[in-house]
C-alpha positions as CSV (number, residue, x, y, z in Angstrom):
1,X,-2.3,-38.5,-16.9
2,X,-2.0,-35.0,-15.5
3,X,-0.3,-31.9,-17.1
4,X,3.4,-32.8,-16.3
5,X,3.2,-36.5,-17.9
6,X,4.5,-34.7,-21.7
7,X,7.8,-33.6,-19.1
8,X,8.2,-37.5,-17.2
9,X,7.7,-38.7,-21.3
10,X,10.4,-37.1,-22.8
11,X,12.7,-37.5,-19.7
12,X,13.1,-34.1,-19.1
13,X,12.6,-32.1,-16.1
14,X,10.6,-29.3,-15.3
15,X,13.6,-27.6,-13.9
16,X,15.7,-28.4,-17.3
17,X,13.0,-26.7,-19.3
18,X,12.7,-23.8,-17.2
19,X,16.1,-23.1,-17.7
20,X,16.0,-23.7,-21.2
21,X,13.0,-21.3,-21.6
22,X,15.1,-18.1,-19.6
23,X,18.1,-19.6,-21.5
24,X,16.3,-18.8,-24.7
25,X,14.7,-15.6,-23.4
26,X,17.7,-13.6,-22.3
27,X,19.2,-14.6,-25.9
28,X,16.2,-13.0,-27.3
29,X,16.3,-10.1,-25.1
30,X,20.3,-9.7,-25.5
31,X,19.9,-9.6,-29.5
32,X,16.7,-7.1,-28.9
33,X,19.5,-4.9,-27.1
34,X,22.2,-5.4,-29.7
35,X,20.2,-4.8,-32.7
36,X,18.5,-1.2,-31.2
37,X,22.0,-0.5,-30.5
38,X,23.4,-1.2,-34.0
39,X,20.5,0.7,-35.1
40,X,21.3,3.6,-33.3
41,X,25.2,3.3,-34.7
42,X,24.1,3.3,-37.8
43,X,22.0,6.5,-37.3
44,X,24.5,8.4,-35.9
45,X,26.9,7.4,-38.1
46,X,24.7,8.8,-40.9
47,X,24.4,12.1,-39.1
48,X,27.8,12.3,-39.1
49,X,28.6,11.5,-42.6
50,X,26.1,13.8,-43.8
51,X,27.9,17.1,-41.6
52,X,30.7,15.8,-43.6
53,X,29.1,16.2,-47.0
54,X,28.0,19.4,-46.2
55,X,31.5,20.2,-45.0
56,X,33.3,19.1,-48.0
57,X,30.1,20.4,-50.5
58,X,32.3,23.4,-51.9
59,X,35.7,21.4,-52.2
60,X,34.5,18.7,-54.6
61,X,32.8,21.4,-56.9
62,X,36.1,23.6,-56.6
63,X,38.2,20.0,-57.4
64,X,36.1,19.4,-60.0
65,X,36.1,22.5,-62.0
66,X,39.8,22.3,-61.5
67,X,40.5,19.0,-62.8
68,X,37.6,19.9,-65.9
69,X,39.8,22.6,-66.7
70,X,43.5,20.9,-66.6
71,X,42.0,18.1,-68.9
């Protein structure tokens, strides 16, 4: 038997698997691109939130000497 006789076996076709193996490959590749841009979301996002920590660094000490001093 030659090299295609485990494709006649299973009764699938070499065309059916070829597609099967791009189907699975662009789903790999698709999830590669999602998760590096999620990634990069999540790094900006962080950026951002610590500009505004910095921003707000003076108000929460001002708040909380405020409040320390009214209670």
């Amino acid at each position: 038997m030659g090299k295609m006789s485990g494709f006649i076996e299973l009764n699938v076709s070499f065309s059916e698997t070829i597609r099967e193996a791009t189907k699975e490959y662009l789903e790999k590749v698709k999830m590669k691109t999602l998760k590096k841009a999620l990634f990069e979301q999540c790094e900006d996002t962080a950026k951002l939130n610590l500009v505004i920590c910095n921003d707000f660094k003076y108000v929460d000490g001002v708040t909380s000497r405020f409040l320390y001093h009214i209670i």
